[in-house]
PyMOL commands that place a pseudoatom at each C-alpha (Angstrom):
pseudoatom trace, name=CA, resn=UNK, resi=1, chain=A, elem=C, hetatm=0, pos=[54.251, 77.457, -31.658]
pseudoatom trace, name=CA, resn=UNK, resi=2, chain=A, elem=C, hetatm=0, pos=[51.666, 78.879, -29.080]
pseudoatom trace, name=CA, resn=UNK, resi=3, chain=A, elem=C, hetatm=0, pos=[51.880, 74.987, -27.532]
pseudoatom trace, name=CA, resn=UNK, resi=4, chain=A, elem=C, hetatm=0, pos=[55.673, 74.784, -27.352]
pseudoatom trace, name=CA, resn=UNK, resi=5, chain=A, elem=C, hetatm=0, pos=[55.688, 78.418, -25.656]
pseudoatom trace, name=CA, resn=UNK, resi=6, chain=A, elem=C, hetatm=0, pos=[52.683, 77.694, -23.036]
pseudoatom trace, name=CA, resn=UNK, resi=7, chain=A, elem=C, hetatm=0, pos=[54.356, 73.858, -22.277]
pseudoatom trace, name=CA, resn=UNK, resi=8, chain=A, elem=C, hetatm=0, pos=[57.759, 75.747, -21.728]
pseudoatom trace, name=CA, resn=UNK, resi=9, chain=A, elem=C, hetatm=0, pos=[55.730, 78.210, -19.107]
pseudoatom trace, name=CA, resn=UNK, resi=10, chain=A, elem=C, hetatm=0, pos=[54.119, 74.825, -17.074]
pseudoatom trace, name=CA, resn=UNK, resi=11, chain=A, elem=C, hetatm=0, pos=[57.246, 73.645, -16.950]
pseudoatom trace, name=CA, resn=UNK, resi=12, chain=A, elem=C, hetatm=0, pos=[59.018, 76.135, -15.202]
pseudoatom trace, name=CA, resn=UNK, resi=13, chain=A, elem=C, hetatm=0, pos=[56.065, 77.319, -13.016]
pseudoatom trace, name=CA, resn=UNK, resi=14, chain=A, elem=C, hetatm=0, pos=[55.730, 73.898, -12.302]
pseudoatom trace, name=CA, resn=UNK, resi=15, chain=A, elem=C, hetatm=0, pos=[59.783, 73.598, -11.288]
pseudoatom trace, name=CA, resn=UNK, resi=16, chain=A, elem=C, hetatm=0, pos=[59.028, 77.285, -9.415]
pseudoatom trace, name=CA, resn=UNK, resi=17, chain=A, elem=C, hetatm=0, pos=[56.478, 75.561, -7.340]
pseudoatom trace, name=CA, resn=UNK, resi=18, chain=A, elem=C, hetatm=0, pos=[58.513, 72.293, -6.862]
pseudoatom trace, name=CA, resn=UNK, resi=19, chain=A, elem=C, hetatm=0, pos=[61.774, 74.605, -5.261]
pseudoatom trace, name=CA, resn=UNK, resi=20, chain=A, elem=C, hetatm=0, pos=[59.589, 76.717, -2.958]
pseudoatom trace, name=CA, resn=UNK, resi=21, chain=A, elem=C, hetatm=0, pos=[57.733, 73.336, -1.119]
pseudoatom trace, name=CA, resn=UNK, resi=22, chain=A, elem=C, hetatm=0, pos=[61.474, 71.951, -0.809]
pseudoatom trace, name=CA, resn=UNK, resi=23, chain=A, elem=C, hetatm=0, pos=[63.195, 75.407, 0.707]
pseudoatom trace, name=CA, resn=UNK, resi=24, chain=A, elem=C, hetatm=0, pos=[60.496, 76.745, 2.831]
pseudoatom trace, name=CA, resn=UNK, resi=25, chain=A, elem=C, hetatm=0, pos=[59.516, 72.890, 5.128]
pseudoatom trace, name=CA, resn=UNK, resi=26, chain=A, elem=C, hetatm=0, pos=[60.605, 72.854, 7.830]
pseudoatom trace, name=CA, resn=UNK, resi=27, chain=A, elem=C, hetatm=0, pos=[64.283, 70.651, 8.310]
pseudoatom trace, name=CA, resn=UNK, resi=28, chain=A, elem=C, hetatm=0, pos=[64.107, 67.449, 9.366]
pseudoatom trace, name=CA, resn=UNK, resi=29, chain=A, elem=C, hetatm=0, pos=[65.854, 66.260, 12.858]
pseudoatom trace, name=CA, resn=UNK, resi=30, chain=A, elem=C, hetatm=0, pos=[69.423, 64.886, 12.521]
pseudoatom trace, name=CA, resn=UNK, resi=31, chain=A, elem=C, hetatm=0, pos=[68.555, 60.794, 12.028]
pseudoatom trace, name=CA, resn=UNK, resi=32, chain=A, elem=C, hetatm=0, pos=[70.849, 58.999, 14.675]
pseudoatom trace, name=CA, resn=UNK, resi=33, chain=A, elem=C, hetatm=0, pos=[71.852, 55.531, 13.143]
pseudoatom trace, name=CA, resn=UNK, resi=34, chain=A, elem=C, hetatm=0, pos=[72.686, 52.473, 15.134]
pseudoatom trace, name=CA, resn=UNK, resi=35, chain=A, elem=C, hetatm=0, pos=[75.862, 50.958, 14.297]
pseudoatom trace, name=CA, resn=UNK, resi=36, chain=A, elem=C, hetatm=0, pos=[75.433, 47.774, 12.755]
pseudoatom trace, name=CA, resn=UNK, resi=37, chain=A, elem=C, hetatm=0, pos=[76.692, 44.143, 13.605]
pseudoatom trace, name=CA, resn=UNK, resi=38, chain=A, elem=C, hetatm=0, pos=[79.753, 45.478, 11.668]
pseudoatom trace, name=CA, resn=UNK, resi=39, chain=A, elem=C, hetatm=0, pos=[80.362, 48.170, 13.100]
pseudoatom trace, name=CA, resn=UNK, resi=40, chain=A, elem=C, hetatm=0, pos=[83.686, 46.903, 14.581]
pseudoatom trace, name=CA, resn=UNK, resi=41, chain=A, elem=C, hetatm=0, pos=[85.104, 49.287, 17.874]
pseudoatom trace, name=CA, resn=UNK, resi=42, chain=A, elem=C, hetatm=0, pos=[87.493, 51.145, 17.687]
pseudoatom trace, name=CA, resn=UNK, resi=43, chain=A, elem=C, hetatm=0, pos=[90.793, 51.230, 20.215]
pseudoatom trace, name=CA, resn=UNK, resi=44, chain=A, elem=C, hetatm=0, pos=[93.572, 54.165, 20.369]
pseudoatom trace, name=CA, resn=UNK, resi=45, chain=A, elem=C, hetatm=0, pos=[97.146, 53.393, 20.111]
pseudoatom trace, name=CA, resn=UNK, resi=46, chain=A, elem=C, hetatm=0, pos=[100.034, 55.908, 21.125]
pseudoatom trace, name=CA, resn=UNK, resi=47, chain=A, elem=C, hetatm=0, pos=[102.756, 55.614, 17.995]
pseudoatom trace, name=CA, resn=UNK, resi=48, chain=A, elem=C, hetatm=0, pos=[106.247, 57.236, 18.944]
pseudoatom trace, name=CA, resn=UNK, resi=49, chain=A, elem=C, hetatm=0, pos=[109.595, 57.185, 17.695]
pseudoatom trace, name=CA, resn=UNK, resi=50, chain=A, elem=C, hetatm=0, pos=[110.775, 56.896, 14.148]
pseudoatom trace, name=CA, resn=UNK, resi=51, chain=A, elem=C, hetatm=0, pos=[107.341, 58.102, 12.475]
pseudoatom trace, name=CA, resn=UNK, resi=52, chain=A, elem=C, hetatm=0, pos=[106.477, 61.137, 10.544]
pseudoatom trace, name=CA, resn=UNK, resi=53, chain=A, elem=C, hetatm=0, pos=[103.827, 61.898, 12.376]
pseudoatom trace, name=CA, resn=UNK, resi=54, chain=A, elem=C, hetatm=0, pos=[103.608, 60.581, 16.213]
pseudoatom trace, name=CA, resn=UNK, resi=55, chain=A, elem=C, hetatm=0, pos=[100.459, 61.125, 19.024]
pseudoatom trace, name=CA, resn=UNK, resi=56, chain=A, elem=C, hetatm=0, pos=[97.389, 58.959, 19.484]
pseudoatom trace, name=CA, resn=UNK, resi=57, chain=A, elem=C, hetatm=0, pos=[95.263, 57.498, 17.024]
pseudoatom trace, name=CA, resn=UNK, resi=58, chain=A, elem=C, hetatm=0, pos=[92.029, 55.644, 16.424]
pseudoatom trace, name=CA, resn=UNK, resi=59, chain=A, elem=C, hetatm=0, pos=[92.096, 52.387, 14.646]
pseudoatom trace, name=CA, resn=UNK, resi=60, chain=A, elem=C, hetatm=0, pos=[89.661, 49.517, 14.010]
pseudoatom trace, name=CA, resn=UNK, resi=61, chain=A, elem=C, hetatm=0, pos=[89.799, 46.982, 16.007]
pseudoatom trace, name=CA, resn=UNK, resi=62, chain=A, elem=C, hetatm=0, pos=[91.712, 43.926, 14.974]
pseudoatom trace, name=CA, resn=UNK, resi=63, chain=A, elem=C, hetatm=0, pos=[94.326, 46.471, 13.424]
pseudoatom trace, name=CA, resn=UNK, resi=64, chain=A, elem=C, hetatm=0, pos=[98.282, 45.427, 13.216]
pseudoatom trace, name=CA, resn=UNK, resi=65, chain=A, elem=C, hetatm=0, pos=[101.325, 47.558, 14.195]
pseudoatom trace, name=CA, resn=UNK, resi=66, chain=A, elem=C, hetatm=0, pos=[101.416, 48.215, 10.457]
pseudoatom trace, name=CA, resn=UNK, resi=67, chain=A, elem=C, hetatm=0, pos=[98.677, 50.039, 10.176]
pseudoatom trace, name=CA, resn=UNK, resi=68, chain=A, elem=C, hetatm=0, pos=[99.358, 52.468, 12.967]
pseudoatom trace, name=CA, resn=UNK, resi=69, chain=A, elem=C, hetatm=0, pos=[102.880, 53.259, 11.647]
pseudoatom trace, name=CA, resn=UNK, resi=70, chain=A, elem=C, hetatm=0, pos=[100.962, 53.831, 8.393]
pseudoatom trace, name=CA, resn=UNK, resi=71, chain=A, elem=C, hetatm=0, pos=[98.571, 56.056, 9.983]
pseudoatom trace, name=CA, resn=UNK, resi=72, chain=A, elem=C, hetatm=0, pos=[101.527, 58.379, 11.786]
pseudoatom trace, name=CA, resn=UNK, resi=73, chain=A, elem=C, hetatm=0, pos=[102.453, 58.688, 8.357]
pseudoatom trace, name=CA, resn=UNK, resi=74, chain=A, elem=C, hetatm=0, pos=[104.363, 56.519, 7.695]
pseudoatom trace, name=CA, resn=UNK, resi=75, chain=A, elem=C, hetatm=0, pos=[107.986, 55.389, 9.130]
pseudoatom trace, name=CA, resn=UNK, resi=76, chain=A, elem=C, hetatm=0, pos=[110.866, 58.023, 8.991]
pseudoatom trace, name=CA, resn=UNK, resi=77, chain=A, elem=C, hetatm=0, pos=[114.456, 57.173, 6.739]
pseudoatom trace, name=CA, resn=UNK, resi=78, chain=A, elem=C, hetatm=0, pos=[116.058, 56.172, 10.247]
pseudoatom trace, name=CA, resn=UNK, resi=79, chain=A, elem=C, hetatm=0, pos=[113.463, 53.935, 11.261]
pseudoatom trace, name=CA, resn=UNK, resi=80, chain=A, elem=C, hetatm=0, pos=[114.867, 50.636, 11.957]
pseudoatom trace, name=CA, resn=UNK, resi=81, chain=A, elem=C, hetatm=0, pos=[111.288, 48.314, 11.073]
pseudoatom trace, name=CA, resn=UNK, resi=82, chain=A, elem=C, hetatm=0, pos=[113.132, 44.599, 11.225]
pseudoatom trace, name=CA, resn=UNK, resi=83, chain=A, elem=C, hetatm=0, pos=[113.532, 45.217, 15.117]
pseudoatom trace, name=CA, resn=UNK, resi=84, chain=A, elem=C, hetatm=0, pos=[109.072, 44.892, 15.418]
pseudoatom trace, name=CA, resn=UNK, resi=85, chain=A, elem=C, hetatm=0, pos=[106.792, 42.567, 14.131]
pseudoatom trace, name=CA, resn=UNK, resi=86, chain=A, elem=C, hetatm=0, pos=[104.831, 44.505, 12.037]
pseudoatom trace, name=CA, resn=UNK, resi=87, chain=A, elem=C, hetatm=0, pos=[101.921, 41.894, 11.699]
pseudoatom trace, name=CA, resn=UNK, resi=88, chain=A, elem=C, hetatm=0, pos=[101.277, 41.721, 15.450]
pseudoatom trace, name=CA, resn=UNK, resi=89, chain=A, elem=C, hetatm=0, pos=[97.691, 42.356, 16.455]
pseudoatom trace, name=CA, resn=UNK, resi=90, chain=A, elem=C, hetatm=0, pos=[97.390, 45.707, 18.280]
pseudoatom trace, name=CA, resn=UNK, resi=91, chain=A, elem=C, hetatm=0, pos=[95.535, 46.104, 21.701]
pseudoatom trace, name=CA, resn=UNK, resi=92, chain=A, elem=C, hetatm=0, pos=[93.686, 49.432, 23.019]
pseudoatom trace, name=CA, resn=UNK, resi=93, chain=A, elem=C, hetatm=0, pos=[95.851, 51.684, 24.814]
pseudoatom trace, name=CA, resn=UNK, resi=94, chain=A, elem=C, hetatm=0, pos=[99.250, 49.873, 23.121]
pseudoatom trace, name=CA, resn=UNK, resi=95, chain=A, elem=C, hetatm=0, pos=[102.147, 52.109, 22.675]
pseudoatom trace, name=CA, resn=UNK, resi=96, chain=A, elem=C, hetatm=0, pos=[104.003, 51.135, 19.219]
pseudoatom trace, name=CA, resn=UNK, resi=97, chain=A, elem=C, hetatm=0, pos=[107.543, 52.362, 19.529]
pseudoatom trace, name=CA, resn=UNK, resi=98, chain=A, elem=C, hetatm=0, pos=[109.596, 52.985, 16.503]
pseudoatom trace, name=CA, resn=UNK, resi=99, chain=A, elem=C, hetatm=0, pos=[113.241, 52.537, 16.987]
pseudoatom trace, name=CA, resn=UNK, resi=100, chain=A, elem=C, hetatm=0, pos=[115.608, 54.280, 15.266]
pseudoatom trace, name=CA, resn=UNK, resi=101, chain=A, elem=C, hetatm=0, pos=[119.098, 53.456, 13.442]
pseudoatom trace, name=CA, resn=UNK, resi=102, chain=A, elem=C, hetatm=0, pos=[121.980, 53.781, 15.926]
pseudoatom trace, name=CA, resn=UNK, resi=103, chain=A, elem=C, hetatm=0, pos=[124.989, 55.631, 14.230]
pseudoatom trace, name=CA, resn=UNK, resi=104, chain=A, elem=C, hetatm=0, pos=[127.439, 53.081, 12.525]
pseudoatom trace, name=CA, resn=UNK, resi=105, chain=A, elem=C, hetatm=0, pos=[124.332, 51.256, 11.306]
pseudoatom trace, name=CA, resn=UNK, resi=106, chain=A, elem=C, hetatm=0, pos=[124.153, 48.865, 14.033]
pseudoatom trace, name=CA, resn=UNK, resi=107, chain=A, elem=C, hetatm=0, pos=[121.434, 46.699, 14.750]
pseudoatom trace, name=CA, resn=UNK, resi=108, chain=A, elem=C, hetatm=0, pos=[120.237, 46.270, 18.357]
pseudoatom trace, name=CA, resn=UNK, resi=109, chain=A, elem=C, hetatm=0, pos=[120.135, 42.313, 18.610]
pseudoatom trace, name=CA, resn=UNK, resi=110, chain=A, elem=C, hetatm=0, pos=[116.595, 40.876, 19.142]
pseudoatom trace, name=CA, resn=UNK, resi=111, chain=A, elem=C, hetatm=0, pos=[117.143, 40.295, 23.265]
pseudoatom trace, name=CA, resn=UNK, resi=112, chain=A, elem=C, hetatm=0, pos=[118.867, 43.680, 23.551]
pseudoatom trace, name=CA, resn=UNK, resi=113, chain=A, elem=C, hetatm=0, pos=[115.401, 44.839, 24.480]
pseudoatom trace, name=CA, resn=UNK, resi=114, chain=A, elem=C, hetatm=0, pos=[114.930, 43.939, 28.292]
pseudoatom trace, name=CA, resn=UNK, resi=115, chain=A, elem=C, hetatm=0, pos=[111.707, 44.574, 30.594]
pseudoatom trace, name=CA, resn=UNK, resi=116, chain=A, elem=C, hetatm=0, pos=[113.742, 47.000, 32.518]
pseudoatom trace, name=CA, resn=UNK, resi=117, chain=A, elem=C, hetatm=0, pos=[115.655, 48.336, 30.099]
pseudoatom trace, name=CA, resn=UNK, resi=118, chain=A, elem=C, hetatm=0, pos=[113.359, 49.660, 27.421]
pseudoatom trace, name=CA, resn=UNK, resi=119, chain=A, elem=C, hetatm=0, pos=[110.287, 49.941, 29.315]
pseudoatom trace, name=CA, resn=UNK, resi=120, chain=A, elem=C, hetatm=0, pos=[107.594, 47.389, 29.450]
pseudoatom trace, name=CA, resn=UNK, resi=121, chain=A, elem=C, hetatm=0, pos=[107.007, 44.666, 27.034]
pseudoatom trace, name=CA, resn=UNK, resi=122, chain=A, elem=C, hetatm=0, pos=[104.044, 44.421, 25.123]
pseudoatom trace, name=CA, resn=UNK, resi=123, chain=A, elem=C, hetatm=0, pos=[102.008, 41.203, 25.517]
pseudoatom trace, name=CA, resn=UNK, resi=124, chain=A, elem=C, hetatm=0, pos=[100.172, 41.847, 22.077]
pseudoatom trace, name=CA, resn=UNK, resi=125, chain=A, elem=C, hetatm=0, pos=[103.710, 42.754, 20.466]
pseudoatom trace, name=CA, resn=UNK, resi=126, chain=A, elem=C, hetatm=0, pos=[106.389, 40.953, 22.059]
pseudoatom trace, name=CA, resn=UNK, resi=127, chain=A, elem=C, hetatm=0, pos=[108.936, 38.337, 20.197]
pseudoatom trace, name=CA, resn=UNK, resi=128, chain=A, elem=C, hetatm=0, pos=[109.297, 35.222, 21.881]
pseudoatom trace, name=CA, resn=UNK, resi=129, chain=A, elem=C, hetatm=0, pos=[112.353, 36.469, 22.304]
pseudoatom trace, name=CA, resn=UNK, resi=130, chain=A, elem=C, hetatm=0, pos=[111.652, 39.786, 24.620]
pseudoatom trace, name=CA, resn=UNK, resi=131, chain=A, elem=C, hetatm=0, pos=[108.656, 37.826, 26.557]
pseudoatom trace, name=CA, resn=UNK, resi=132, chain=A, elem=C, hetatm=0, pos=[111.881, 35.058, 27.582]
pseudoatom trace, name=CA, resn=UNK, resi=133, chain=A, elem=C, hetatm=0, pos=[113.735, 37.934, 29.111]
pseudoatom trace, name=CA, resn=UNK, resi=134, chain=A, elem=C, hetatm=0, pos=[110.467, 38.473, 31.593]
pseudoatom trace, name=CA, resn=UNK, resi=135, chain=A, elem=C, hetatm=0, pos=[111.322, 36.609, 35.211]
pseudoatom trace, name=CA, resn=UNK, resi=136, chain=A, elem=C, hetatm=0, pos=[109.559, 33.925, 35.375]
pseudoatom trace, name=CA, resn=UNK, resi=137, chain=A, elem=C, hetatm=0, pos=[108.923, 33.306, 31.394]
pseudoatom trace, name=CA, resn=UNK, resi=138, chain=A, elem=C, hetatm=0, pos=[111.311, 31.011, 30.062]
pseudoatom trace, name=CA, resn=UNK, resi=139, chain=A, elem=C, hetatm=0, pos=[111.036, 29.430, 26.276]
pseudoatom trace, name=CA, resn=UNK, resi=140, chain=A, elem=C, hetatm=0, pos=[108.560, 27.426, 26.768]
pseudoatom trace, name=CA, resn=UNK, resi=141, chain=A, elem=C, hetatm=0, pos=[106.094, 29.760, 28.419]
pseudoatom trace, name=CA, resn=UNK, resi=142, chain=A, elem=C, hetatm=0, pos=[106.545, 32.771, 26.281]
pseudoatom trace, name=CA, resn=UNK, resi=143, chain=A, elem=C, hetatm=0, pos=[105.659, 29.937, 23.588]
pseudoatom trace, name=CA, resn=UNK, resi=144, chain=A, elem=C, hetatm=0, pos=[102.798, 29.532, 25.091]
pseudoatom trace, name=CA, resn=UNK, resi=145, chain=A, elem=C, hetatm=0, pos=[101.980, 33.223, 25.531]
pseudoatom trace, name=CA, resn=UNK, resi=146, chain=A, elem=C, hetatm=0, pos=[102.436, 33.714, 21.553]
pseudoatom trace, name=CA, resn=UNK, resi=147, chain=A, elem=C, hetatm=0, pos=[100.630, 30.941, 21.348]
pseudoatom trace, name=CA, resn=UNK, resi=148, chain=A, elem=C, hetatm=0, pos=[97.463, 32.303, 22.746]
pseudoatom trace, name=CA, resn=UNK, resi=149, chain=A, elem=C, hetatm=0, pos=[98.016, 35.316, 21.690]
pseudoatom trace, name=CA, resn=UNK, resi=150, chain=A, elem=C, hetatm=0, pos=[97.102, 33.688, 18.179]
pseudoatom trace, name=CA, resn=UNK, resi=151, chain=A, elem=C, hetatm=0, pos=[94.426, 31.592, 19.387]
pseudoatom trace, name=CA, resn=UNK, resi=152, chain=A, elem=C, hetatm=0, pos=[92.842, 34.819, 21.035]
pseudoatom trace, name=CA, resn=UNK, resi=153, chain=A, elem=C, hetatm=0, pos=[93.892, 37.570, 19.724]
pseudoatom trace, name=CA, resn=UNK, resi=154, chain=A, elem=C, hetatm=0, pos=[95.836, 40.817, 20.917]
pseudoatom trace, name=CA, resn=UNK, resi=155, chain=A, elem=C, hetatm=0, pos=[95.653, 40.833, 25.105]
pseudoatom trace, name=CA, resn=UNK, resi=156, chain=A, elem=C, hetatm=0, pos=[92.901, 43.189, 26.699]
pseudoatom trace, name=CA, resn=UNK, resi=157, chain=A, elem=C, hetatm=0, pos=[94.741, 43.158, 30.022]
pseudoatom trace, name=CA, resn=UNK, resi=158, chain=A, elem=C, hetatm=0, pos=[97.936, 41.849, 32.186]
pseudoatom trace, name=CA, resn=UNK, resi=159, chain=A, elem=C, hetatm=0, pos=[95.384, 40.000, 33.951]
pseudoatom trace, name=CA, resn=UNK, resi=160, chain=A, elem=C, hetatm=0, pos=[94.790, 37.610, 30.828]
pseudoatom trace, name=CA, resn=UNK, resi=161, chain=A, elem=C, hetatm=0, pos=[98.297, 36.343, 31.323]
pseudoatom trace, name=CA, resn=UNK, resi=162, chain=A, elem=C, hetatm=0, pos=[96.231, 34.084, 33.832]
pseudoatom trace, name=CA, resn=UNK, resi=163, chain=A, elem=C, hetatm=0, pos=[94.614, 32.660, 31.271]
pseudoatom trace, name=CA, resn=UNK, resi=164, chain=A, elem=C, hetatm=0, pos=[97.956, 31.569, 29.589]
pseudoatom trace, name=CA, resn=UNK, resi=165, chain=A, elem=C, hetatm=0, pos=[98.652, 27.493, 30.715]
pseudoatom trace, name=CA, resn=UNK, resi=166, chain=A, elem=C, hetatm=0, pos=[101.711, 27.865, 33.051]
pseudoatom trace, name=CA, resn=UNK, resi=167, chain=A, elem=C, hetatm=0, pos=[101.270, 31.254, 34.570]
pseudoatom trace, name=CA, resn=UNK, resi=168, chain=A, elem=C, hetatm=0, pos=[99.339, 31.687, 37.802]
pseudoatom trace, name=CA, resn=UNK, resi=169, chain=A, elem=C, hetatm=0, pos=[98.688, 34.625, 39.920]
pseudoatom trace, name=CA, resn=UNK, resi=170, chain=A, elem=C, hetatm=0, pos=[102.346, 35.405, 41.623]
pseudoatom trace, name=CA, resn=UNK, resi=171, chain=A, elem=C, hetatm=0, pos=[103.357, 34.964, 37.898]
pseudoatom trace, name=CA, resn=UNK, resi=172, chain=A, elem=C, hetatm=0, pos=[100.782, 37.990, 36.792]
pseudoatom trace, name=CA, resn=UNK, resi=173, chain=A, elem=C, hetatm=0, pos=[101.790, 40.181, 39.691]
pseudoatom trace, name=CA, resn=UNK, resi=174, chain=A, elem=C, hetatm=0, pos=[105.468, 39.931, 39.318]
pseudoatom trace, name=CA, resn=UNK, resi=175, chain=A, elem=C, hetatm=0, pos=[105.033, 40.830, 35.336]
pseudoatom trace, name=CA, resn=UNK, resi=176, chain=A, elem=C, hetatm=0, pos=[102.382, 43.382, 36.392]
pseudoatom trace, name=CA, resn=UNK, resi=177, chain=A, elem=C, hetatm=0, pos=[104.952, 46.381, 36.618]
pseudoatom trace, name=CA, resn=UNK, resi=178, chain=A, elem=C, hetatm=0, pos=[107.438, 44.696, 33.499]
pseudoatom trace, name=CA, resn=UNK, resi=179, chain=A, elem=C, hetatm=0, pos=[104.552, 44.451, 30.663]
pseudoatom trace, name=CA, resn=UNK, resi=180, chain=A, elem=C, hetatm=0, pos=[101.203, 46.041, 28.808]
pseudoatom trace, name=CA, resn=UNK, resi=181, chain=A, elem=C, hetatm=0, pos=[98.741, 44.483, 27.288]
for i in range(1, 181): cmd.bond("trace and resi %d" % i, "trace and resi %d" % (i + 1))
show_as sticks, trace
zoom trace
């Protein structure tokens, strides 16, 4: 019985002593970690219209218009999702617009959105229909455009147009005003 009592006493002196090294050293510096091969960047996307939610967000790179309605919460009752494609790739500084149900139920028609009507058309986003109503972009080239779009990936820049077979310089600068990356 005297055992059980004086192993009982080591034990807690021995917890006593372990609690008073921990609490009274000193606290270690904050340990700054690398990020690691990944570590994928991030890019920030405005989402606006027909969202619970809208403003600025941060997604992971290689994220799809999806998954920044998602993040504004989600889309509202009105939102009308068959007019975007939500599996296109998004780009940093991309402005995902959610349009809503016009009264009657009608459904804007797929050219219906124009460069200079709606504002400018997204290279990372666009239907093959919106990038033919661009001047200077018939069928074939905005074919092209989704083309390598797919091959490369959501567009960094109107200046990567170059980079699209058929479209030179004059091309880039006359879309410069009409489109975002």
């Amino acid at each position: 019985m005297v055992a059980l009592g004086l192993a009982v006493v080591l034990l807690l002196g021995a917890r006593w002593l372990d609690r008073s090294q921990t609490t009274s050293a000193p606290a270690a510096a904050p340990v700054r970690v690398r990020a690691g091969p990944d570590a994928r960047p991030k890019l920030v996307v405005d989402v606006a219209g027909a969202v619970r939610r809208p403003g600025l967000y941060r997604l992971v790179d290689g994220s799809r218009v999806a998954d920044a309605i998602e993040r504004a919460g989600g889309p509202t009752p009105k939102a009308l999702l068959e007019a975007l494609n939500l599996a296109a790739p998004l780009a940093d500084g991309q402005q995902v617009l959610v349009p809503r149900r016009v009264m009657g139920g009608g459904v804007p028609t797929a050219g219906a959105t124009t460069a200079g009507s709606a504002g400018p058309v997204s290279l990372s986003a666009a239907t093959l229909e919106q990038l033919d109503t661009l001047p200077g972009v018939g069928p074939v080239t905005a074919q092209k455009i989704l083309d390598y779009r797919t091959e490369h990936g959501a567009f960094r820049s109107v200046e990567e147009l170059d980079a699209v077979p058929g479209i030179g310089p004059a091309t880039v600068e006359e879309l410069r005003e009409l489109v975002v990356p």
